[in-house]
Structures are given as structure tokens and as C-alpha cells.
C-alpha positions as CSV (number, residue, x, y, z in Angstrom):
1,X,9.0,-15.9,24.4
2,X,9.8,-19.6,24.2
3,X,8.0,-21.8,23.5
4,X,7.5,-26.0,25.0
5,X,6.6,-26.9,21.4
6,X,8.7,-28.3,18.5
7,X,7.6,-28.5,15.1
8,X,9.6,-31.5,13.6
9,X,10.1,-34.0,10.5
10,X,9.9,-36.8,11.8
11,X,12.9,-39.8,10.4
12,X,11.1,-43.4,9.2
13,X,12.2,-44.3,12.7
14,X,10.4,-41.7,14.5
15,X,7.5,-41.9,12.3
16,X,7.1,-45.9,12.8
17,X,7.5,-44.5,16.7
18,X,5.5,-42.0,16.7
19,X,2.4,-43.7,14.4
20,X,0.3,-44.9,17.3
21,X,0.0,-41.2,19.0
22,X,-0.4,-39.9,15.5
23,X,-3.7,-42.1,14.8
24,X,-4.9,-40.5,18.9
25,X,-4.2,-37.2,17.2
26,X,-6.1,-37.4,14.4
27,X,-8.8,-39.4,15.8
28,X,-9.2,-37.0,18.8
29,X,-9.1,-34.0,16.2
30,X,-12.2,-34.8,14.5
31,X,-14.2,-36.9,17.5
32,X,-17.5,-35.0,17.8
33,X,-17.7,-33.5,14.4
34,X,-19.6,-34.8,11.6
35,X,-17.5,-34.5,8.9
36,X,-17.9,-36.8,5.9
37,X,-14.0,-36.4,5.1
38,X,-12.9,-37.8,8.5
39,X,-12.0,-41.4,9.0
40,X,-13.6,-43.7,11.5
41,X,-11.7,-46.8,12.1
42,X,-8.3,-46.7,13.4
43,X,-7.3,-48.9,11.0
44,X,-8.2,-46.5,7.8
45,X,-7.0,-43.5,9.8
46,X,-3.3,-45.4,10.0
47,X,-3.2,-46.4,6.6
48,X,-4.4,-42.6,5.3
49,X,-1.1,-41.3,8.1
50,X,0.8,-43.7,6.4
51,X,0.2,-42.8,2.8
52,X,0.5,-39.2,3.9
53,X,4.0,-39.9,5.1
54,X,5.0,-41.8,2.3
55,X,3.5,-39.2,-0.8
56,X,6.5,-36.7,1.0
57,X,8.1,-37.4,4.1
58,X,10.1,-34.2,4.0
59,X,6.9,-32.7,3.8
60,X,4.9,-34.2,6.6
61,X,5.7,-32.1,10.3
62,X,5.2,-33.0,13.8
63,X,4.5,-31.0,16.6
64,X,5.7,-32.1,19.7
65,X,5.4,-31.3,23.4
66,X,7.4,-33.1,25.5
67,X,8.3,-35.2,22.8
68,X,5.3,-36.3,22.5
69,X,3.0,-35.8,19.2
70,X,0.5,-33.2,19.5
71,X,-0.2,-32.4,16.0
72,X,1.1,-33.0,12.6
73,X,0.4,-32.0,8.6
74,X,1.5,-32.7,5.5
75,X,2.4,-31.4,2.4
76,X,3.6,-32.6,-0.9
77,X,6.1,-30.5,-2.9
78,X,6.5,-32.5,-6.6
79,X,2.2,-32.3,-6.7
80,X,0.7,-31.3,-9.6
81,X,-3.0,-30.5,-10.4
82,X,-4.5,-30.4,-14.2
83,X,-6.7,-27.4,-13.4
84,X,-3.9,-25.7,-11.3
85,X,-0.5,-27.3,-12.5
């Protein structure tokens, strides 16, 4: 079975490209639920992508359809947690 999606990670050029749809992501993920973790403004959801992007961008995927971003997450591989390690 094929599929029409692609999961990618995204290059600083296709990030900075991609950013704008990224925020409509996001903000359309949690619209409707009252989560105290979500982000409001569009400003503070960009700057929280950004800073997602930046902790690991090897780590931070894309999934496109189309080309077109229809979800993302992120991951950090060097973190490191006193409880956890």
C-alpha cells in the first residue's frame, strides 16, 4: 500500500519555508481544547517551533502531503534528565 504522505527533516531552508504552515498546524491541532500547555498567540507558538527546531534539527520531522506540512514532532537526542539521565 502506498502511501501520499512523507515524513521528512526538513533543511534550515525548508524549515524557514515551511514555518508559517507549521504555526496553522500546531495552532489548528489544539483549537478547541483547553489545554493549559498549548500556546495561544501565533507569535509564542513560532518562537516555541523555532526553539524546537533549533534544540535538534535532525531530530524535528515533517509530515508532508503534497508537499505541504501536515504535521511535525520533535525530538532531542543529546537530552539528559537528572531523575532519568
Amino acid at each position: 500500500m502506498e502511501s501520499d504522505t512523507d515524513i521528512v527533516t526538513p533543511s534550515p531552508e525548508e524549515f524557514r519555508a515551511w514555518l508559517d504552515a507549521l504555526v496553522d498546524v500546531y495552532y489548528q491541532a489544539y483549537q478547541g481544547l483547553l489545554s493549559r500547555y498549548a500556546y495561544r498567540h501565533r507569535g509564542d507558538i513560532r518562537r516555541y517551533i523555532k526553539w524546537l527546531y533549533r534544540t535538534d534539527p535532525r531530530g524535528f520531522l515533517v509530515a508532508l502531503r503534497s508537499r505541504q506540512p501536515v504535521g511535525f514532532m520533535a525530538t532531542c537526542r543529546h537530552w539528559w534528565d537528572r531523575v532519568h539521565g
